[in-house]
N, C-alpha and C positions, 0 to 999 in steps of 0.2 A: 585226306583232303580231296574234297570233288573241284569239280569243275569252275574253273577260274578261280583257284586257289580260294574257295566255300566248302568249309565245310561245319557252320552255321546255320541256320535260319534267319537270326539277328544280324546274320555280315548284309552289310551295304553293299546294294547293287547300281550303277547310276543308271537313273533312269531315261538319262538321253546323250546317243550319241548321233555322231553324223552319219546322218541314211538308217541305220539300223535301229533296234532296241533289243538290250536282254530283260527276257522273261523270267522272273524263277515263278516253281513252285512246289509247296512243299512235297516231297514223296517220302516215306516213313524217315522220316526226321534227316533226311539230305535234300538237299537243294538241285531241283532239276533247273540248268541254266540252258535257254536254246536264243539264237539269232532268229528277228524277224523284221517285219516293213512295221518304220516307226509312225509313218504316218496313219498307215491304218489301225495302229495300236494306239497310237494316242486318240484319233479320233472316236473310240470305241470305249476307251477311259472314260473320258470326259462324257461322251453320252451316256455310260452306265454309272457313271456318278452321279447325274444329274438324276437317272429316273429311281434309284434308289432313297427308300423313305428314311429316314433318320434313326425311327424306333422299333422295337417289333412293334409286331410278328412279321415285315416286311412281306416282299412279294414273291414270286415263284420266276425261275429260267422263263417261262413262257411267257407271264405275265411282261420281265423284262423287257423281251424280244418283241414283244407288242409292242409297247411304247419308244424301244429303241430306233425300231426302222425308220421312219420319220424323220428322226436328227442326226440320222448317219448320211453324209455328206456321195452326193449321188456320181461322183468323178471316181472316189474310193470303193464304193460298195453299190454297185447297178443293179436296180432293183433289189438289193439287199443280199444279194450275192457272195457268198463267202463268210455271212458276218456271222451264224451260228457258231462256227469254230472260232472265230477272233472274239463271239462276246464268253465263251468258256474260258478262253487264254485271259484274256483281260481281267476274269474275275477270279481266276485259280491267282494272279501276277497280285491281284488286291487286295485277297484271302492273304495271303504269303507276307505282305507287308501291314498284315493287321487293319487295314482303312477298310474293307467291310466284313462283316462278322456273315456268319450260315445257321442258319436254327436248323434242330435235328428232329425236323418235324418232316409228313410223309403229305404232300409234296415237299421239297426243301424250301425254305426262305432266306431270302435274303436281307441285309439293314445295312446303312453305314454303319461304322465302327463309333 
């Protein structure tokens, strides 16, 4: 049993506590769980849910990170600072819970689930 009594992929993680949030994601079929700042994870959610297309072939990390900087909220992320690692986290946290899929194409893409 890992970390925070998972050792699943299907165990339920809640996705909002106060001040923090846990992350998972999957690493060869255990649950990596770590603490971090819940406001700039959610804010990074919700902008990476929004630029993601619905269908394939979807779009690529880069492409995301384009359209992302914009609607990340400039108190959180100055000049966009910090937000390459938080928009990985965010999408490894969304992979994990099935809400967007990854095509195994060269560049990668991404789609909601």
């Amino acid at each position: 049993m890992g970390a925070y009594g998972l050792s699943q992929p299907e165990d339920r993680i809640p996705a909002r506590q106060i001040g923090k949030c846990l992350k998972r994601e999957i690493r060869n079929r255990e649950c990596h769980v770590m603490k971090f700042d819940k406001a700039k994870y959610l804010a990074m959610q919700d902008a990476l849910l929004s630029v993601l297309p619905s269908k394939a072939p979807g779009i690529t990390a880069a492409e995301e990170k384009k359209q992302l900087l914009p609607l990340l909220p400039q108190d959180l992320f100055p000049g966009g600072a910090k937000s390459g690692w938080r928009q990985k986290a965010a999408q490894l946290n969304l992979e994990a819970k099935r809400q967007i899929i990854r095509q195994e194409t060269k560049p990668l893409t991404f789609h909601l689930a």
